[in-house]
Wavefront OBJ file of the C-alpha trace (Angstrom):
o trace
v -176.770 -99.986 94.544
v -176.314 -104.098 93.478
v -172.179 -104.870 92.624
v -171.824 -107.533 90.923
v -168.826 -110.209 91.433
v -167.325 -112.945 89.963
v -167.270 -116.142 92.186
v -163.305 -115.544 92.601
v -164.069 -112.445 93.857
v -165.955 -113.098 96.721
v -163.573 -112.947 99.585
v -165.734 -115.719 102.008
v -167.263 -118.052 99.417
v -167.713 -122.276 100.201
v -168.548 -124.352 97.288
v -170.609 -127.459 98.480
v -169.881 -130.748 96.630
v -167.413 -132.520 93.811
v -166.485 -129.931 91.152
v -164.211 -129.212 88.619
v -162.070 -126.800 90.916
v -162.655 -123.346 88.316
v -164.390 -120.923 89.751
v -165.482 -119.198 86.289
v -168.216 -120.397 86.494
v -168.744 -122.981 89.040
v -170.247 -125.929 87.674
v -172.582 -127.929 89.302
v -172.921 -132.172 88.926
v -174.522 -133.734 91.726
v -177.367 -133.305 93.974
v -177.248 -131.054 97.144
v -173.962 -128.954 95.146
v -173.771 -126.130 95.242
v -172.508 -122.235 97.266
v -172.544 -121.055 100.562
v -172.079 -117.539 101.664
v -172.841 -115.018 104.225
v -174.262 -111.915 103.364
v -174.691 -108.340 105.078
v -177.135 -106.421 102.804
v -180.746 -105.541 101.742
v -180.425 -107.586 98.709
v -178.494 -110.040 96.274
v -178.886 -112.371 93.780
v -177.192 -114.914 91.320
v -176.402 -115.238 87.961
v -176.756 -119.075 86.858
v -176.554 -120.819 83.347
v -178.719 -123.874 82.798
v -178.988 -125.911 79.492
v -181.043 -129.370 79.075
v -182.319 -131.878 76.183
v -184.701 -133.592 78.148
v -183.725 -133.171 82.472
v -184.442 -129.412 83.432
v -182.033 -128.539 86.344
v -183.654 -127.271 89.594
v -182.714 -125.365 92.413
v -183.055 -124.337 96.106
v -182.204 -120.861 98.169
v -181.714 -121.539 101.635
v -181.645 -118.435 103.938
v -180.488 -118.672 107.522
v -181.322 -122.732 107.136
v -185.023 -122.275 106.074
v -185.724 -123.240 102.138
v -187.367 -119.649 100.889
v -187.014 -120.878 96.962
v -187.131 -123.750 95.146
v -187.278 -123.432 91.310
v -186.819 -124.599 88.057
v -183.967 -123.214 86.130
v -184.632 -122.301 82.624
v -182.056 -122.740 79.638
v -179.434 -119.897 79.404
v -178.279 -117.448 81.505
v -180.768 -115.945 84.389
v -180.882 -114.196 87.599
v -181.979 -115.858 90.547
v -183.067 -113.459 93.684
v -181.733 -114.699 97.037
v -182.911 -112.427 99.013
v -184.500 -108.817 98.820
v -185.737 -105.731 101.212
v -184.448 -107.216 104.145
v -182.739 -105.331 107.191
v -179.242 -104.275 106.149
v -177.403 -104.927 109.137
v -178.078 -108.372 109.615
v -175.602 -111.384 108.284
v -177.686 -113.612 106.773
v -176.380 -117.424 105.851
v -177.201 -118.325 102.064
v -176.898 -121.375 100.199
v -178.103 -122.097 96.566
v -177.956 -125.792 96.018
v -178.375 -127.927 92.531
v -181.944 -130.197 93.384
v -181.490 -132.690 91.188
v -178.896 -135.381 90.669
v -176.834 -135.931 87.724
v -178.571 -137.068 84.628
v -176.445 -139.590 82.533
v -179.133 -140.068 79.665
v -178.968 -136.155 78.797
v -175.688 -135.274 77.133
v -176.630 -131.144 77.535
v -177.292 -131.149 81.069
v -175.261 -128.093 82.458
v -175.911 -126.057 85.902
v -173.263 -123.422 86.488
v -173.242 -120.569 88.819
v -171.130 -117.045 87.245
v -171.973 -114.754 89.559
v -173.275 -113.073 92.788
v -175.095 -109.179 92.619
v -175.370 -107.769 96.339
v -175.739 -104.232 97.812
v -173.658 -105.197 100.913
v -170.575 -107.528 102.065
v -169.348 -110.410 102.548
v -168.619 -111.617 105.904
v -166.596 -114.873 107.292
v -167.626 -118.309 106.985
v -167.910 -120.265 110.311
v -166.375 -123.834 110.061
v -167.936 -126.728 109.950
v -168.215 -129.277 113.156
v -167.982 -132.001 110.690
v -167.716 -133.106 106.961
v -169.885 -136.033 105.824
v -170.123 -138.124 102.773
v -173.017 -139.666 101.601
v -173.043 -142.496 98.361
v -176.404 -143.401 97.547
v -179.081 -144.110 94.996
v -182.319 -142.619 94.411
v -183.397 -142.686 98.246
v -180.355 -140.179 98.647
v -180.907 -137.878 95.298
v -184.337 -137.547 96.722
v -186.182 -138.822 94.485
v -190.329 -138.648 95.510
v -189.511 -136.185 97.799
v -191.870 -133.302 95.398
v -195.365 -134.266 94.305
v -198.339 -135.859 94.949
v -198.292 -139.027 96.928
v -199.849 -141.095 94.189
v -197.852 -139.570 91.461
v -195.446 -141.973 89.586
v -193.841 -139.744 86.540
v -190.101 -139.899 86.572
v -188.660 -136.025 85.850
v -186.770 -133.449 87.024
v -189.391 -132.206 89.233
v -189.958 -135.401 91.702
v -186.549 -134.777 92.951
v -185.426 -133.325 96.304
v -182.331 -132.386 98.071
v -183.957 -130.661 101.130
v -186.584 -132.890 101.835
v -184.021 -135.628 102.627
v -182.624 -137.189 105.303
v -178.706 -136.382 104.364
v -179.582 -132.535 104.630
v -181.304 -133.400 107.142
v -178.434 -135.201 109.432
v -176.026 -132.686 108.297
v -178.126 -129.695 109.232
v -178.500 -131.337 112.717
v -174.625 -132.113 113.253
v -173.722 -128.875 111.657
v -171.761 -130.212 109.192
v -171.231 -130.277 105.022
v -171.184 -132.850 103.298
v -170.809 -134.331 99.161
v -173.403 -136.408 97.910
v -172.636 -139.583 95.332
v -176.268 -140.700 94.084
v -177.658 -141.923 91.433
v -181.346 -143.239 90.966
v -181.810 -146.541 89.529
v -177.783 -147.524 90.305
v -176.613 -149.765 93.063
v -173.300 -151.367 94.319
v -173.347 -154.036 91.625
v -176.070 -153.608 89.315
v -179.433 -151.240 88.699
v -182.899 -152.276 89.368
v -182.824 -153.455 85.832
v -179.854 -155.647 86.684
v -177.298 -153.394 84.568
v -173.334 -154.351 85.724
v -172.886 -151.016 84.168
v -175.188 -148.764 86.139
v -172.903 -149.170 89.401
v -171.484 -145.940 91.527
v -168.020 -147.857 92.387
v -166.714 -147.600 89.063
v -167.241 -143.676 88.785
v -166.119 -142.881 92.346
v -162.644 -141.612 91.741
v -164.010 -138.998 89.027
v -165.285 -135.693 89.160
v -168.556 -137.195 87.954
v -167.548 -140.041 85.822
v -171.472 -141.484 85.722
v -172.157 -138.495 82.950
v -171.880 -138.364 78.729
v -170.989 -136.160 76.414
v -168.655 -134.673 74.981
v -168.898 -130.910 77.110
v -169.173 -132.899 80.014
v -165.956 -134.190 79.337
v -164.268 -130.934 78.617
v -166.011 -129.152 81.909
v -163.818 -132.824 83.361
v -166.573 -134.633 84.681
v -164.269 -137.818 83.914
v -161.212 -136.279 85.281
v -159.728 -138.109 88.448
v -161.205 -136.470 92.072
v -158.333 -135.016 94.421
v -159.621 -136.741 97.706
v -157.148 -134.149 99.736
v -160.016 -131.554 98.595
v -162.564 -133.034 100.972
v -161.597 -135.772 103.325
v -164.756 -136.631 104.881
v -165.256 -137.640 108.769
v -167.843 -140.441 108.034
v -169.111 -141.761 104.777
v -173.150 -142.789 104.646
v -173.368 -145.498 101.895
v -176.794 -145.918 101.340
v -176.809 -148.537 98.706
v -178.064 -152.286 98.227
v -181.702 -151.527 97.389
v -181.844 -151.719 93.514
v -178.967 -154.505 94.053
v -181.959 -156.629 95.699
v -184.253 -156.524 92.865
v -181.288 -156.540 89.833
v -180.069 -159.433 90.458
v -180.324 -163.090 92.405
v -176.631 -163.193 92.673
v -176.570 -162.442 96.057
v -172.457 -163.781 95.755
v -171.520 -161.129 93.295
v -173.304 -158.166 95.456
v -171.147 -159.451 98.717
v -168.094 -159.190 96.561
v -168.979 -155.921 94.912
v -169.986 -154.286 98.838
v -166.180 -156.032 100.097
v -164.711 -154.121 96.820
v -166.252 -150.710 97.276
v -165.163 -150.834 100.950
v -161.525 -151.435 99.755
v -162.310 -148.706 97.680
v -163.142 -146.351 99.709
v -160.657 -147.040 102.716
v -158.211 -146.492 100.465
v -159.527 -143.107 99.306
v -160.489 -142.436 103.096
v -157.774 -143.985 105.064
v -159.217 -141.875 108.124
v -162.914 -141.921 107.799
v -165.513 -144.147 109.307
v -167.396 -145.716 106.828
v -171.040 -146.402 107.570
v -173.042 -148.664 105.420
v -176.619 -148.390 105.601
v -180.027 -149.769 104.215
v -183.287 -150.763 104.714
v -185.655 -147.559 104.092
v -187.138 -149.409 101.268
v -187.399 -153.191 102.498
v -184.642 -155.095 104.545
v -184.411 -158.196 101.658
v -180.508 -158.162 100.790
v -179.400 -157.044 105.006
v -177.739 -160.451 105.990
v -175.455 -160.656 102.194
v -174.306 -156.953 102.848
v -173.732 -157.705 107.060
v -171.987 -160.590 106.381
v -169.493 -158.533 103.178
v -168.776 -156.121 105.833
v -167.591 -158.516 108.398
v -165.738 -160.151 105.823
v -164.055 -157.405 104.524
v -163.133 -156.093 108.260
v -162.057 -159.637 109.061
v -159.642 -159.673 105.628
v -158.776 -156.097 105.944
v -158.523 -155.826 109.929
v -160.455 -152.232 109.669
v -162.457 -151.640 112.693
v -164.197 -148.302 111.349
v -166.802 -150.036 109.254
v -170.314 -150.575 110.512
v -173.817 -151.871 109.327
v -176.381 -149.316 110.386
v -180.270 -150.754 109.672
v -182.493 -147.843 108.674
v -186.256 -147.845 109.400
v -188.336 -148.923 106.684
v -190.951 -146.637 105.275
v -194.382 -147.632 106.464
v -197.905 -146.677 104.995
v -198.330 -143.064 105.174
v -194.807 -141.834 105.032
v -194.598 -141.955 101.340
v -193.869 -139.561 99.245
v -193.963 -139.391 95.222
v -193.472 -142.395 92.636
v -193.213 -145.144 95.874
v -190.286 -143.510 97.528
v -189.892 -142.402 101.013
v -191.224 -139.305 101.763
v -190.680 -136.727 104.579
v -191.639 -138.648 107.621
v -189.326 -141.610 106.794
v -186.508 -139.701 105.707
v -186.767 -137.408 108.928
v -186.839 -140.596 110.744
v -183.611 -141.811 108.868
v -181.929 -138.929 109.471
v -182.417 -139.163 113.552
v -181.046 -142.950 113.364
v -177.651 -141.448 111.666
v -177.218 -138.366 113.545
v -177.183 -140.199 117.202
v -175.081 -143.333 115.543
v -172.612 -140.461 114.311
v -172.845 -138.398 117.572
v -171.777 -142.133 119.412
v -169.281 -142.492 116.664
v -167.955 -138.683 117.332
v -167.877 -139.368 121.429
l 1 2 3 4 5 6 7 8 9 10 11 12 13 14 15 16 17 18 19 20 21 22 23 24 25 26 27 28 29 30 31 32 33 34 35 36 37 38 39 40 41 42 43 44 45 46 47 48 49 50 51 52 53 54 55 56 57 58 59 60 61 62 63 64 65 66 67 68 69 70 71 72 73 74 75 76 77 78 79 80 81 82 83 84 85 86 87 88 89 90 91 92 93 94 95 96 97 98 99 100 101 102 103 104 105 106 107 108 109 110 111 112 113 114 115 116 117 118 119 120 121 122 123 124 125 126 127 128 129 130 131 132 133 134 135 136 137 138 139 140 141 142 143 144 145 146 147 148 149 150 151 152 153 154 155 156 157 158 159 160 161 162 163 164 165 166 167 168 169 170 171 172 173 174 175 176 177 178 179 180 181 182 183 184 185 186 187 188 189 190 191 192 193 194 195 196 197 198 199 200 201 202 203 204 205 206 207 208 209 210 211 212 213 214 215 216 217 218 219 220 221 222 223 224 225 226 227 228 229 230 231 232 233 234 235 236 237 238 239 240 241 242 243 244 245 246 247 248 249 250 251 252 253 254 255 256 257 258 259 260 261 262 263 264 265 266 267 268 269 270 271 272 273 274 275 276 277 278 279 280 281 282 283 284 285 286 287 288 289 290 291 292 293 294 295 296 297 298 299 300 301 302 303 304 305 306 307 308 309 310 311 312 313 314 315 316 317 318 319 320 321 322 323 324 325 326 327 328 329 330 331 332 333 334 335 336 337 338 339 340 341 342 343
């Protein structure tokens, strides 16, 4: 017979990514948020709440690291099955995970989980080898990692956290990680050449890049206790839209010498990786040379430049992004680079 439990109930329970810290409900922002649990029964399933104007939440259900679900979340409350008749004696590993990235132009976007149903237990969690953090754009929300290869509509649906290569690295080093992303935004500008559309401004919130008035009270814009998740390396993926927002190629060194002040600060033990160069290598030598000059200001020796392979013909996936073959070859150039970095 199913049980159901609140999330503060749940005796082994991991919640994946920034949020507010309330467990009634847990409220999902970014991409690749989400729960993690392991399970001893035949059955269980989830109670989630979803609301949208124009952005539909999606999400996936990850069993024993395979992707057995991904769906579209409708508005209001639903169940969502995990898992059913399966052997009862078996621990199974589950994760439900928030698809798509935050969506600033949609005041009512809301993804919150309230509660778990199950027939069995709960068992322990094992830890984590490693905890990663990874600050990109739309490469890193996924973005054309669902649909058709020549398919260029931007929605919810062309989104993908699975299909990507920061699941993809952390599934290989067995680690967890938070994901910062935002399509469209850079280190200085967007591909449009907005200041405003930036991540560095919004780092130290909750989810500062949202609007709206609930957001606000759920406290997106409420300051993020670093001591919650003090990452081993951060990925910064960004520079991309920077090379096609703007010419000032002075103002994009400063901004990538800032953010690394930024996040050092945040981070005083992590090693910071930047990275680039999945979609075109044309801004490498101003972001090399801010990184030298901020490690040659700042004497920090845990900063690198890591190029990532570009995306050649045939390893695209929707709307001109990379698809699976280039992130999966992404994700092999950070996991040996972090393995080095690890010893």
């Amino acid at each position: 017979m199913l049980k159901d439990y609140k999330i503060r109930e749940i005796p082994y329970l991991r919640v994946l990514g920034r949020t507010n810290g309330s467990l009634e409900p847990v409220t999902l922002f970014w991409t690749a948020s989400g729960i993690e649990m392991n399970i001893k029964a035949t059955e269980a399933w989830v109670t989630v709440r979803s609301d949208y104007e124009l952005f539909e939440p999606w999400a996936d259900v990850i069993v024993d690291g395979a992707l057995s679900q991904r769906l579209m979340v409708n508005k209001g409350e639903q169940k969502i099955c995990l898992f059913r008749n399966m052997e009862g004696d078996k621990i199974r590993n589950v994760k439900l995970l928030r698809d798509t990235p935050a969506f600033p132009t949609d005041e009512k976007t809301l993804f919150q989980i309230l509660e778990v149903q199950t027939d069995g237990e709960f068992c322990p969690l094992e830890e984590p080898k490693m905890r990663l953090e990874v600050i990109g754009d739309s490469i890193t929300s996924g973005e054309g990692g669902s649909g058709a290869g020549g398919e260029m509509t931007w929605n919810s649906f062309c989104f993908n956290c699975v299909d990507n290569y920061a699941y993809m690295a952390a599934k290989e080093l067995d680690a967890i990680y938070h994901c910062i992303s935002q399509s469209g935004w850079g280190v200085f500008c967007s591909w449009e050449g907005d200041e405003k559309q930036a991540i560095p401004p919004y780092y130290e919130q909750v989810c500062g890049l949202l609007n709206g008035e609930r957001n606000k009270e759920l406290g997106a814009f409420e300051k993020w206790d670093f001591q919650k998740f003090q990452p081993d390396v951060i990925v910064v993926n960004l520079g991309t839209n920077d090379g096609s927002g703007t010419k000032d190629m002075e103002k994009v060194g400063n901004a990538v010498e800032d953010f690394l002040k930024k996040l050092r600060d945040c981070n005083p033990e992590s090693y910071i990786l930047w990275c680039y160069g999945m979609l075109g290598n044309g801004i490498q030598s101003t972001i090399e040379n801010a990184i030298q000059n901020y490690k040659t200001k700042s004497g920090d020796e845990r900063v690198e430049f890591v190029e990532l392979p570009d995306t050649l013909e045939g390893e695209f996936g929707s709307r001109q992004h990379p698809g699976h073959p280039s992130h999966e070859k992404t994700a092999k150039v950070l996991v040996e680079k972090i393995r080095e970095i690890a010893g």
